[in-house]
Phi, psi and omega in degrees: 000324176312303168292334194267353167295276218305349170281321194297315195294296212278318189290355184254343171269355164287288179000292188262354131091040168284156186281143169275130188317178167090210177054352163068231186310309213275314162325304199303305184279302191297337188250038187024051165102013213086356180297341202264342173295335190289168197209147000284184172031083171254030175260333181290318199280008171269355170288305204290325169309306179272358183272355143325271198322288176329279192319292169350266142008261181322336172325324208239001177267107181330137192268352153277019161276328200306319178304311174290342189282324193302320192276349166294304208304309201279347175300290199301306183303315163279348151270000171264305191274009175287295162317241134084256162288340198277324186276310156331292161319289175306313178293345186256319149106003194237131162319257198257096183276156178268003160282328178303113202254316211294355163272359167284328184286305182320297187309334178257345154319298172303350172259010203235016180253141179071037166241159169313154158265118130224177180293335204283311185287312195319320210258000165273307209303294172003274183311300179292359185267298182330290163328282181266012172293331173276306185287336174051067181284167187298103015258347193316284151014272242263340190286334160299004179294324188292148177294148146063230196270000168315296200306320180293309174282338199271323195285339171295331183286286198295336162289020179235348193247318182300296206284330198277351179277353193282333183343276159345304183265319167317302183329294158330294176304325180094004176291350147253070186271164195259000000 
């Protein structure tokens, strides 16, 4: 009887596409703290969250550090959040669930590294993680193919790796100037 609630419990939270109770840490982690709960877009509002939090952050960081802290943050982040999601996902009954945010966060660290503090590049990286996180030009896409939370998280890296080169080369070019 226990069991045929809890399918019930889980087949009505895929349904409505809500984070499922339980899983502890890894819920905790996976929805960046519930952000993946805000509803419409909770992959935006967690770019948007973490490019606070970042920009917030970098401020206080000495700027020969900044590069080394962003690619540790998004390193930490992607080893926290593979497990994470991989628990999600399973707890969830869902390939890639949309409450899971924290590869929105790795992806948008990687798209924010070795760039100036100003508002402008904060609100490009934004912007450009976003542009190919949705669009998944070639590979990213076949990367969500990987099992469990690899899949989930790795496709957000390369789309944060698309967005920190278009970053770079406005930068280069001067097309973002501060």
């Amino acid at each position: 009887m226990k069991e045929a609630a809890k399918v019930v419990a889980l087949n009505s939270n895929q349904n409505d596409g809500a984070p499922p109770a339980g899983a502890g840490w890894a819920m905790l982690v996976a929805t960046f703290g519930g952000i993946g709960r805000l509803k419409p877009g909770p992959g935006t509002w967690a770019s948007v969250a973490t490019v606070l939090l970042w920009a917030l952050a970098s401020w206080r960081i000495p700027s020969e550090a900044r590069t080394w802290s962003t690619i540790a943050a998004a390193v930490a982040v992607t080893l926290l959040g593979i497990p994470s999601a991989t628990r999600a996902g399973r707890v969830s009954g869902l390939k890639d669930p949309q409450f899971v945010v924290i590869d929105e966060v790795a992806g948008q660290l990687v798209a924010v590294i070795a760039v100036p503090l100003a508002w402008k590049t904060f609100l490009a990286g934004l912007i450009l993680f976003r542009v190919f996180d949705i669009l998944k030009p070639p590979p990213v896409r076949q990367l969500e193919r990987l099992p469990e939370g690899i899949g989930i998280v790795v496709d957000d890296l390369g789309a944060g790796l698309y967005a920190l080169v278009v970053m770079h080369l406005l930068l280069h070019f001067q097309l973002l100037t501060r």
